[in-house]
N, C-alpha and C positions, 0 to 999 in steps of 0.2 A: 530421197525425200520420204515418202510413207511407204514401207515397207510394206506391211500387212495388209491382205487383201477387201480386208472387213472392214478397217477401218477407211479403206480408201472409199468401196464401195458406201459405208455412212455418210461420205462428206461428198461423194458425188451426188446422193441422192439427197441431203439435206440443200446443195447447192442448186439443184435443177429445180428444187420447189422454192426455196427463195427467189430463184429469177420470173419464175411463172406469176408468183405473186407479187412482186417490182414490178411486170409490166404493164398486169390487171388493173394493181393500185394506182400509176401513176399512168398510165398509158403509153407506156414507151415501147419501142420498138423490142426486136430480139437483141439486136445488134447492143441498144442502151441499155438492156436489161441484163445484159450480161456484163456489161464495163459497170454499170451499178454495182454488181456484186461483186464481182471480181476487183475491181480497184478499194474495196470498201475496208475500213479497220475491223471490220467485225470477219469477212474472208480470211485474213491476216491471223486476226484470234482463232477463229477455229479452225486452220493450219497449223494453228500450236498445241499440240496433243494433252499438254499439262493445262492448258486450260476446261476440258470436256466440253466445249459446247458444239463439238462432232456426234456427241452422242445426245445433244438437248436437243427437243422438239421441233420444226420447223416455226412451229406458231411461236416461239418462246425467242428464238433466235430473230423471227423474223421482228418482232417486238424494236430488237434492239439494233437491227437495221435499219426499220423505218425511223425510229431516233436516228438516226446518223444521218440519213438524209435526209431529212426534213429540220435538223439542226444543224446541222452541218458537223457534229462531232460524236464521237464513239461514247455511248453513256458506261 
């Protein structure tokens, strides 16, 4: 999967602050806060490296997360 350690360590630490702010914003658990992100089309995109949004902001990513759930689809 991702070879490089930088790059891993970006999308772990962009992943851990999307969940923190999934369970603040919506009040879920750890447990749902992490199937939020993890099952989400936007997880998916930024596990695809030709997209960058591994190395976008977490505020800018999370943007387009909260669209996804709250509309139910990936903008």
């Amino acid at each position: 999967m991702i070879k490089n350690n930088e790059i891993k360590f970006l999308i772990d630490t962009l992943t851990k602050n999307l969940v923190i702010r999934v369970i603040k914003d919506f009040g879920l658990s750890v447990k749902e806060g992490l199937d939020a992100v993890y099952n989400s089309q936007l997880y998916d995109r930024i596990l695809d490296l030709d997209t960058g949004l591994y190395y976008q902001s977490a505020g800018y990513n999370y943007q387009l997360l909260h669209k996804e759930l709250v509309e139910g689809k990936f903008a």
